[in-house]
Residue, then its C-alpha position, 0 to 999 in steps of 0.5 A: x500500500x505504502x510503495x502504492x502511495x509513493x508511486x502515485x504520489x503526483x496524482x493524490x497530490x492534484x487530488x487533494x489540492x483539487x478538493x482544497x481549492x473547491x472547499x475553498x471556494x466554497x467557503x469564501x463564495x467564490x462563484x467561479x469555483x462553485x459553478x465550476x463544480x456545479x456544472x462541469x465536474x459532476x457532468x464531466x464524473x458522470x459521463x466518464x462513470x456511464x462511457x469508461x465501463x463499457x469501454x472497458x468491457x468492450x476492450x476486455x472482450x476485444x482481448x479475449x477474442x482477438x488473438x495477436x496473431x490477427x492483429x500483427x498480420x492486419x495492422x502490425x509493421x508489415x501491413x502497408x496501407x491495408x492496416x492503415x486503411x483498417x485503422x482509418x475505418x476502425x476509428x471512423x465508426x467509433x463514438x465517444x470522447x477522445x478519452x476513450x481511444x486510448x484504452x484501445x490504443x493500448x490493446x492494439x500496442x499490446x497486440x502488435x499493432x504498429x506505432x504509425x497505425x496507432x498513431x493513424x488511429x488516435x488521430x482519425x478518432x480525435x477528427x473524424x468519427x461519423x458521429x462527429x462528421x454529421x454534426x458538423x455537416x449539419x452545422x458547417x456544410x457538406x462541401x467544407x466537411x468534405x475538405x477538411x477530411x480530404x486534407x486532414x486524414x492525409x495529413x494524419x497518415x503522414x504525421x504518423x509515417x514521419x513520428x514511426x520513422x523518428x521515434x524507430x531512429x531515434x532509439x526511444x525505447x518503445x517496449x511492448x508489455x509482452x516483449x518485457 
């Protein structure tokens, strides 16, 4: 428990700084700090209480299922543009906040998947979900949705070719939980 609370030291720290400041803010009536709490931190705990579990149940099947084989032979570091294109449409279909990518992230790198996939698929999910493209079409337009996906995907997939390449040269150790 000790070696716990010394490895988290950071965390409980912000914790309990967090919870000062808003009993502060209580007691001296800052409104600021007080609306802060009313409004977004409760809806903020509330969406990640209803999201996060059934991320989590989702990315334990995942785990389960999906043996590291398929990932390595679909998205690993051979699969060329098919595991990109595969990433893209993993990402595309997703819903959620971006919170809720990483998670899955990290099952794909446990699996074998590829940096540059991952980092196709962290950027993909952060811009261009279905979900998320509706609304902007409803509230933007087709023709400039349309071109911000035409110049923002090919700009995802280059971005991860150029941070593979330069994490790979530069001898960043990038360990993989089962390679350990």
């Amino acid at each position: 428990m000790i070696s716990e609370l010394k490895k988290y030291r950071f965390d409980f720290t912000v914790i309990v700084l967090s919870a000062g400041l808003i009993a502060v803010s209580y007691l001296a009536g800052w409104t600021t700090g007080q609306q802060l709490t009313e409004t977004t931190f409760w809806r903020f705990l509330k969406e990640m209480l209803t999201i996060l579990p059934c991320m989590f149940i989702l990315i334990g099947l995942f785990d389960v299922w999906i043996p590291r084989e398929k990932i390595e032979k679909h998205v690993g570091t051979g699969s060329g543009f098919k595991g990109i294109a595969l990433m893209i449409l993993l990402a595309v279909t997703q819903a959620g906040p971006l919170y809720a990518a990483f998670p899955v992230a990290h099952l794909l790198w446990k699996k074998g998947c590829s940096l540059r996939n991952i980092f196709v698929y962290v950027g993909t999910f952060s811009a261009a979900k279905i979900p998320m493209i509706t609304f902007e079409i409803g509230f933007l337009g087709l023709k400039f949705s349309l071109l911000r996906l035409i110049l923002t995907i090919p700009m995802f997939i280059l971005i991860a070719i150029v941070m593979e390449k330069n994490l790979r040269n530069k001898k960043y150790i990038i360990q993989n939980q089962n390679d350990q």
